[in-house]
GUMIMAR-798233 format. One line per 2 residues: for each residue x, y, z of C-alpha. Coordinates in nm, 2 decimals, always signed. Layout:
<sites>
X,Y,Z  ...
</sites>
This chain:
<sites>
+0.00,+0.00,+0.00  +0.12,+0.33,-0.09
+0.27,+0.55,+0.19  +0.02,+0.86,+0.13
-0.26,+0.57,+0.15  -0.13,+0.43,+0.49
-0.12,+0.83,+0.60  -0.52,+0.89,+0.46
-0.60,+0.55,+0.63  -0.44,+0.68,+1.00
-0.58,+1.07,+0.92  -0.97,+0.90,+0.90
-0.89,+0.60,+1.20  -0.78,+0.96,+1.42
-1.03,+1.17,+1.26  -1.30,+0.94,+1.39
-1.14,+0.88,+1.72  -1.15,+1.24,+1.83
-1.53,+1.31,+1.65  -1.61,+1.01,+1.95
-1.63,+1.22,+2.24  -1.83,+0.94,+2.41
-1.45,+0.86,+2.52  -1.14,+1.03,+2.65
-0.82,+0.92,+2.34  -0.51,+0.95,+2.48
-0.21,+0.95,+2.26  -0.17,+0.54,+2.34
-0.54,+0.53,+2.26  -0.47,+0.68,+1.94
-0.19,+0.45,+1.86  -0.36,+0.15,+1.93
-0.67,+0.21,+1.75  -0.45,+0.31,+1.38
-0.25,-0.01,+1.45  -0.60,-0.23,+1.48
-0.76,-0.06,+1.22  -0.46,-0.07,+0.92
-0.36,-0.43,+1.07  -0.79,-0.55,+0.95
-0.80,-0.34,+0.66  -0.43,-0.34,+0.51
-0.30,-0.64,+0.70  -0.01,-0.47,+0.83
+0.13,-0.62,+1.16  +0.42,-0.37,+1.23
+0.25,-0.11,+1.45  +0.20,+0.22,+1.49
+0.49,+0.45,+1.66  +0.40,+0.75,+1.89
+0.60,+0.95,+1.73  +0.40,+0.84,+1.39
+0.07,+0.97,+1.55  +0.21,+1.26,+1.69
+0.30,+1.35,+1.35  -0.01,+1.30,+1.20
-0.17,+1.51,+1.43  +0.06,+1.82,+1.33
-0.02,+1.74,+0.96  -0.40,+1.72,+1.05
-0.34,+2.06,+1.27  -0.14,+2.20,+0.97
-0.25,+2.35,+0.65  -0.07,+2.14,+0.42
-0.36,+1.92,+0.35  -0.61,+2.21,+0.39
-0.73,+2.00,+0.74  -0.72,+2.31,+1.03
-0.81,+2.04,+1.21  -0.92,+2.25,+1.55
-0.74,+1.90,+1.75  -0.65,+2.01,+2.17
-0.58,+1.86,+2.41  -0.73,+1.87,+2.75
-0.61,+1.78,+3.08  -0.28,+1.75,+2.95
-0.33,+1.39,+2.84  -0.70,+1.37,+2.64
-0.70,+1.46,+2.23  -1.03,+1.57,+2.12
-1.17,+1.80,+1.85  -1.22,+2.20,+1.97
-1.51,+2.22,+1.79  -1.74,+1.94,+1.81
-1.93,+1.91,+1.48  -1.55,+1.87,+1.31
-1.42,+1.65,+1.05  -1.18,+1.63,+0.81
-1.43,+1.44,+0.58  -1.72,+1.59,+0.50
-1.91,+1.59,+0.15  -2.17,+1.36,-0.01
-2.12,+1.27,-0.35  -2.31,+1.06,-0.64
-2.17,+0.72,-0.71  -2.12,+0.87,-1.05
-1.90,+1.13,-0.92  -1.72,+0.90,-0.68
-1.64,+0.66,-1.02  -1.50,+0.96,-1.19
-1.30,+1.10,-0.92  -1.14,+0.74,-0.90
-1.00,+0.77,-1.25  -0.90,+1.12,-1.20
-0.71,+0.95,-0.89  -0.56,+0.68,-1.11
-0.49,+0.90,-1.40  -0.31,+1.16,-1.17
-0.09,+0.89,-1.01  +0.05,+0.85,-1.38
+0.27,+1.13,-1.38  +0.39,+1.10,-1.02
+0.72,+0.95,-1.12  +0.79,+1.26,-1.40
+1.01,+1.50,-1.22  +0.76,+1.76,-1.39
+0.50,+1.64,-1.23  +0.69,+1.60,-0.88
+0.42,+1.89,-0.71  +0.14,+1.64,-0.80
+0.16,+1.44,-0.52  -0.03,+1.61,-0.26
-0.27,+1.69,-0.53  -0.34,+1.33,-0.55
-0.31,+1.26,-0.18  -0.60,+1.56,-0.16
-0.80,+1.37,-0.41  -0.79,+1.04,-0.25
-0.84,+1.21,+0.08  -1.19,+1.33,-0.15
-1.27,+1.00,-0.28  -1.22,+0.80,+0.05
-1.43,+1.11,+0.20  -1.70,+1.02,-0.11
-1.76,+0.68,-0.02  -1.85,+0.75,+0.35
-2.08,+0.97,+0.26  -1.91,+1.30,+0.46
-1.81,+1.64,+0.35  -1.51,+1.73,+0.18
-1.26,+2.01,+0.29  -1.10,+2.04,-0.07
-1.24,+2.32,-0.35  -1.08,+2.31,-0.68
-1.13,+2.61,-0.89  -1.26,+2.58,-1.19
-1.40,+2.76,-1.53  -1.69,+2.59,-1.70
-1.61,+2.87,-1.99  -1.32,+2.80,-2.08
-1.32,+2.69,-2.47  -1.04,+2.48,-2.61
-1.01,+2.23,-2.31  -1.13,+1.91,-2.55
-0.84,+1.94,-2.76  -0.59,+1.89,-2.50
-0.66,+1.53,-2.51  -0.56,+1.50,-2.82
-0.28,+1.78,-2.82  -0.12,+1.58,-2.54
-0.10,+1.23,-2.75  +0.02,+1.41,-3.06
+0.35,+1.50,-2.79  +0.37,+1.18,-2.67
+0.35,+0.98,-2.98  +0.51,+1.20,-3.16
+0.31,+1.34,-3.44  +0.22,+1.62,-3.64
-0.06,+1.77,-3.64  -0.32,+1.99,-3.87
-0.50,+2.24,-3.71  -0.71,+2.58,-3.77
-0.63,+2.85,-3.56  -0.74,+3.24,-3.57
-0.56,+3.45,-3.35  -0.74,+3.78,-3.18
-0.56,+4.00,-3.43  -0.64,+3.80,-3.73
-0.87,+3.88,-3.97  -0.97,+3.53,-4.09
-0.86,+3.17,-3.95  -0.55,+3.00,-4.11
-0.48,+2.62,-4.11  -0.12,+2.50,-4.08
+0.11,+2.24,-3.96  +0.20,+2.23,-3.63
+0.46,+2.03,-3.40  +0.36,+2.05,-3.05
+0.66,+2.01,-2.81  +0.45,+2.10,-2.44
+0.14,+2.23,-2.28  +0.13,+2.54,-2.09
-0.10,+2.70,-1.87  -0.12,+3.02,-1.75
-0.40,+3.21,-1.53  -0.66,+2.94,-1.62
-0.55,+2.96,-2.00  -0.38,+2.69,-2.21
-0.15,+2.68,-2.48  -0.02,+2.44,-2.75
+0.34,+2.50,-2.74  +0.55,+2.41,-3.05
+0.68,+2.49,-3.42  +0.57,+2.54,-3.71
+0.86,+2.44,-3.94  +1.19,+2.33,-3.97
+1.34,+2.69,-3.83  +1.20,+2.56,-3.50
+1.06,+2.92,-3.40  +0.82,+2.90,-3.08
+0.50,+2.95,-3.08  +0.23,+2.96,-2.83
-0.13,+2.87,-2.97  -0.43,+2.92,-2.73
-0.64,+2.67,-2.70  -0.90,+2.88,-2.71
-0.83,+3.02,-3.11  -0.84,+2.64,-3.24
-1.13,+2.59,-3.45  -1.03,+2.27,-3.56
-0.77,+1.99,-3.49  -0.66,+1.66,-3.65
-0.31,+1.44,-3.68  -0.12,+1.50,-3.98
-0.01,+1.18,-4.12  +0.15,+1.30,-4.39
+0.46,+1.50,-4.20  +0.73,+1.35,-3.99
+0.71,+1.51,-3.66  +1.00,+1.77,-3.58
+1.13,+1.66,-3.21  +1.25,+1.92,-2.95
+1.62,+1.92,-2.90  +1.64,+2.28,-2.82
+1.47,+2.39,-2.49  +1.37,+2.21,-2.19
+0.99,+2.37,-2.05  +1.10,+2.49,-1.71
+1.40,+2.69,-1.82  +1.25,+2.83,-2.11
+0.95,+3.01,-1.88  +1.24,+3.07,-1.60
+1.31,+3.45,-1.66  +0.93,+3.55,-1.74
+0.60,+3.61,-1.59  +0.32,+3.43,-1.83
+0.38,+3.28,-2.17  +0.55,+3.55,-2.38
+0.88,+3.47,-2.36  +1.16,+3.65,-2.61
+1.51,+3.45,-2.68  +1.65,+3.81,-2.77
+1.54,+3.94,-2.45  +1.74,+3.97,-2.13
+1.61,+3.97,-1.81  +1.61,+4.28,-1.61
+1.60,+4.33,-1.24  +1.27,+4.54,-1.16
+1.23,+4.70,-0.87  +0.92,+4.78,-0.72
+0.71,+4.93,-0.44  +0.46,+4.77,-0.22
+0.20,+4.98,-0.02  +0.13,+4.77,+0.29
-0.21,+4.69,+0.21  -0.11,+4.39,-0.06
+0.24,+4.36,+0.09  +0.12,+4.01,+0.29
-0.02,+3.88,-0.04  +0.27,+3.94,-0.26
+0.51,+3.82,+0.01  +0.33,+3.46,+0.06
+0.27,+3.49,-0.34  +0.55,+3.58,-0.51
+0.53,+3.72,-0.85  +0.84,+3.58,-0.97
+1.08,+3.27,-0.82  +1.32,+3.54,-0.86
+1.14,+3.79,-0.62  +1.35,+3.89,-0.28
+1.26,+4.15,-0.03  +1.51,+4.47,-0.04
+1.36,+4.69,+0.23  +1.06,+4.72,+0.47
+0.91,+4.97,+0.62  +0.56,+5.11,+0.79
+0.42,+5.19,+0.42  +0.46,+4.89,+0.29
+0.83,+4.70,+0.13  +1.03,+4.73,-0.17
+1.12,+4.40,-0.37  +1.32,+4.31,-0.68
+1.21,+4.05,-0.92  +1.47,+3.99,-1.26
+1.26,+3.93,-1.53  +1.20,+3.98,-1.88
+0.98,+4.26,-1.93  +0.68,+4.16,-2.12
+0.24,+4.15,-2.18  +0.20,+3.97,-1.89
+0.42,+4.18,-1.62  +0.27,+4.50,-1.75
-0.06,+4.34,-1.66  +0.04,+4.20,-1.31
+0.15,+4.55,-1.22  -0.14,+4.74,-1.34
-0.38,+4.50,-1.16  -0.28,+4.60,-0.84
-0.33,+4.95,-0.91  -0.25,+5.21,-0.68
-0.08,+4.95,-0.40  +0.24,+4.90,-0.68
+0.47,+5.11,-0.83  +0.77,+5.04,-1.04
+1.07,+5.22,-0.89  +1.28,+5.08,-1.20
+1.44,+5.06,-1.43  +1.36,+5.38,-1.56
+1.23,+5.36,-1.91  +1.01,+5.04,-1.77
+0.90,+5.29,-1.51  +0.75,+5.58,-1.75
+0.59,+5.32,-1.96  +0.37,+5.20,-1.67
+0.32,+5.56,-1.55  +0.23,+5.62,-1.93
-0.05,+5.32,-1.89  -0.18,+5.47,-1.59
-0.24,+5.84,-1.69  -0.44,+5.73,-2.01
-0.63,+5.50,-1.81  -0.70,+5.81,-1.60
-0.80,+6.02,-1.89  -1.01,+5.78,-2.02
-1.21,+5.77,-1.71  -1.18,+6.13,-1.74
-1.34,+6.18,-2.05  -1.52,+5.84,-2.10
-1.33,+5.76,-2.38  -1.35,+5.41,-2.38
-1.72,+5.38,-2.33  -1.84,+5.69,-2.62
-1.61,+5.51,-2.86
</sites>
């Protein structure tokens, strides 16, 4: 039995422990209940340490796993739940949806032993927290968001098989600026998402320039038989994103180091979220901190600093600086004037 299954198992055998408050559980309580239960369900014999279940409690407590779990202990000796009407499985479900979770389980676990896919595993472990939550009819603690919207999604099925069997495919695509759809040959080398967006990532020829096609421009999609598939032996996914924010990404471009300014209202959430891997803190103060993020500058940073309006500002570099000022004051003028709205 996987070790993330013999953790959900101990989590649920604790989880209903402490929702019993018809009895005091003591840590040796604890410990001897998990052993029983994973020795008649999993037919494991070894036992349970105190040290294990003392874990478990601090991952329950934590919010790793999203659990809070309010656990306390009274008397100095008795665990128990703070609030009483706790659990950290909660959620009825359809059989349907517990069936389709189950492959959504199975099909994550796939890509667990791709390096790519390494951050994966407590996504799964959260799943089969859900599914094992499904099936005894409780509530779950776990929200995925999600866009119903979103066009494109059906094709990365197939996008994804043309990468991993290798073949070219034939597709019509019209891009926002385009003034009628055009229908090409294209090589997909990855998939890339990006604020709830997708992309084909690939070439188009044998000059192996890259392109980004959003899912959301394809009108059609099919595998070219006819053309031998052009492989990637230039970049590798994660390096090639490495120095931007977003998808645009410019091989002529250097990255810059951009400084900016903070007010303290969204300091908290830019210092638990970075904007960049590159981000560090150069200064803080009672207004709010000044950090430093080397980057290329590009669409998608431009946006990322506008959308926190009046809480950022770029300190530099300069040029990067007046363009973002420049933004702003037409912004301002179009309020102004209601330009926007009486064109």
């Amino acid at each position: 039995m996987p070790a993330n299954r013999n953790a959900l198992v101990r989590y649920k055998t604790i989880d209903a422990c402490l929702r019993n408050r018809q009895r005091k559980w003591t840590l040796e309580d604890l410990v001897e209940k998990v052993s029983d239960t994973l020795y008649e369900y999993e037919g494991i014999d070894k036992g349970i340490s105190v040290r294990t279940i003392q874990a478990d409690i601090q991952m329950m407590r934590s919010d790793k796993l999203g659990y809070f779990a309010p656990i306390v202990v009274i008397d100095k000796k008795y665990y128990t739940y703070e609030d009483p009407k706790y659990s950290i499985t909660n959620i009825p479900i359809s059989n349907a949806d517990l069936g389709r979770m189950n492959e959504a389980v199975e099909l994550l676990k796939q890509f667990k032993g791709f390096s790519h896919f390494n951050q994966l595993n407590e996504v799964v472990q959260k799943l089969e927290d859900h599914v094992y939550a499904a099936a005894h009819k409780k509530q779950s603690v776990i929200n995925f968001e999600k866009n119903e919207n979103l066009k494109g999604l059906s094709y990365l099925d197939l996008l994804y098989h043309a990468i991993v069997q290798k073949k070219a495919i034939k597709l019509t695509y019209q891009s926002f600026k385009a003034h009628e759809a055009n229908t090409f040959t294209f090589h997909v080398w990855w998939l890339k998402e990006f604020k709830n967006r997708w992309f084909a990532v690939g070439v188009r020829g044998i000059k192996k320039f890259i392109t980004h096609l959003a899912l959301d421009r394809i009108q059609s999609l099919c595998p070219d038989e006819k053309i031998d598939y052009i492989e990637n032996d230039l970049y590798d996914s994660e390096t090639f994103y490495q120095d931007v924010i977003g998808v645009t990404v410019s091989t002529n471009l250097r990255a810059e180091e951009i400084t900016l300014f903070v007010a303290k209202a969204d300091a908290p959430y830019v210092e638990t979220k970075p904007l960049h891997h590159s981000q560090r803190i150069l200064e803080k103060n009672e207004n709010g901190i000044i950090i430093q993020i080397k980057v290329q500058l590009n669409f998608e940073l431009e946006r990322e600093i506008l959308g926190f309006g009046d809480t950022m500002q770029v300190i530099a570099p300069e040029a990067f600086k007046k363009r973002i000022h420049a933004r702003i004051h037409k912004s301002v003028q179009n309020y102004e004037a209601n330009h926007l709205i009486q064109s």
